[in-house]
PLY file of the C-alpha trace (Angstrom):
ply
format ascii 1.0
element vertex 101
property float x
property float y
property float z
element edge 100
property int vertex1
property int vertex2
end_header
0.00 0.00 0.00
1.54 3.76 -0.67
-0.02 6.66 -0.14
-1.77 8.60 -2.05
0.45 11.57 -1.78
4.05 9.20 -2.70
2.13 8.16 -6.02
1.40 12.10 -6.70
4.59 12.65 -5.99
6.12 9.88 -8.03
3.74 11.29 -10.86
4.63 14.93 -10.77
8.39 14.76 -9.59
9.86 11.71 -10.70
7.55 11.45 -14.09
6.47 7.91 -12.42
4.11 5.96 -15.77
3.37 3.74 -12.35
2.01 6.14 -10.20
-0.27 7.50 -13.03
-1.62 3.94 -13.66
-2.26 3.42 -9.69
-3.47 6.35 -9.06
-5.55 5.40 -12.15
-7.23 2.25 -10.66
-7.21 4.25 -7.48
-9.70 6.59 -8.63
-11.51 5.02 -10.71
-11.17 1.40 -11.09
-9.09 1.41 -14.35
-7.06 2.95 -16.72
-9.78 2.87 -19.20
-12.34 4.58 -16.43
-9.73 7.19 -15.36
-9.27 7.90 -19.33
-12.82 8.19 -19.53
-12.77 11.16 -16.74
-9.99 12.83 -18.20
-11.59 12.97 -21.44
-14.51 14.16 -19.19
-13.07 17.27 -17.43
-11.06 17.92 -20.48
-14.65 18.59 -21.86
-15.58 20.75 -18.83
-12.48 22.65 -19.41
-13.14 23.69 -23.35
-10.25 21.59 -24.34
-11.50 21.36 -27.16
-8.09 19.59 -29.24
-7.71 17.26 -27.34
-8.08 13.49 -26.25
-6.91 11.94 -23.97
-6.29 7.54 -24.40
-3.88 6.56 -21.03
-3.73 8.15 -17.95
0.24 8.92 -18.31
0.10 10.86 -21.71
2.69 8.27 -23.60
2.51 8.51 -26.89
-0.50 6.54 -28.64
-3.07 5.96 -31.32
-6.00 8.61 -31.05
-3.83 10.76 -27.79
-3.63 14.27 -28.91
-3.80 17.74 -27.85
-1.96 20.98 -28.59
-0.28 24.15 -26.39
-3.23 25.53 -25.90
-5.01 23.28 -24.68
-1.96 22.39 -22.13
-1.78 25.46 -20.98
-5.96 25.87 -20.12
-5.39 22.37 -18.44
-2.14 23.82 -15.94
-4.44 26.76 -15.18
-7.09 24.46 -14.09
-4.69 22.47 -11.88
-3.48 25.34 -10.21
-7.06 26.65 -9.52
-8.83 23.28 -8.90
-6.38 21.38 -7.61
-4.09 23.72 -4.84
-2.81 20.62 -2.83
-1.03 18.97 -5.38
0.13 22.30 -7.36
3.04 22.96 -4.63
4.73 19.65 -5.74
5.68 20.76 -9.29
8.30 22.84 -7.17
9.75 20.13 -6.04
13.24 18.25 -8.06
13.16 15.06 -5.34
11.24 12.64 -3.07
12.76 9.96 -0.81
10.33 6.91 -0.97
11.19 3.57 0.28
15.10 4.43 1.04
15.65 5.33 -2.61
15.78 9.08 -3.75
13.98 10.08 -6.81
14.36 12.96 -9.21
0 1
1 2
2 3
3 4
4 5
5 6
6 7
7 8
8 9
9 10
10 11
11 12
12 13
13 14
14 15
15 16
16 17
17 18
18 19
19 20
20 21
21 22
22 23
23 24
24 25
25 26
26 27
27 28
28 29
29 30
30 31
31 32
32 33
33 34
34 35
35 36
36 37
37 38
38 39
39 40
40 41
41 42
42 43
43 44
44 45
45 46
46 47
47 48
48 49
49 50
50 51
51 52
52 53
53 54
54 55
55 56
56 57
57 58
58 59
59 60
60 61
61 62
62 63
63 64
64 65
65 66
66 67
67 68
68 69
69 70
70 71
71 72
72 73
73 74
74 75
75 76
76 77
77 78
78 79
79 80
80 81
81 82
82 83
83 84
84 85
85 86
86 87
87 88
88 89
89 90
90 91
91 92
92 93
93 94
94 95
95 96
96 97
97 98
98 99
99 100
């Protein structure tokens, strides 16, 4: 078990495909069910070139989006999401003995 917060920070620090598919089944089950709320809020947003197909963004058939859209989806994080946002300041996490970056 590892919490919630080591997987966000695995995710935002570290770049961590893992934590993004835990945090994935975490939330809702399954990748495809996360994908499915991503696509979702992307919606809510106005992204409106974009789609989203994996919940870690590596590259794949039908996953696109451009700057714009990026950069509507980091505002939103910082407004709707103010727990998290003070992690992308970080370079490192210690999990488990071993030192990330």
């Amino acid at each position: 078990s590892v919490p919630l917060s080591d997987l966000y920070r695995g995710l935002v620090v570290q770049s961590g495909n893992d934590a993004s598919v835990a945090i994935a089944e975490h939330v809702a089950g399954s990748e495809a069910g996360f994908v499915s709320l991503m696509n979702s809020w992307a919606s809510q947003l106005g992204l409106t070139n974009s789609s989203f197909t994996n919940p870690h963004g590596l590259d794949s058939d039908g996953l696109y989006s451009t700057p714009h859209d990026i950069a509507k989806l980091g505002q939103a994080i910082i407004r709707d999401l103010p727990d998290i946002y003070p992690m992308y300041s970080e370079t490192s996490f210690t999990y488990n003995g071993i030192t990330q970056y």
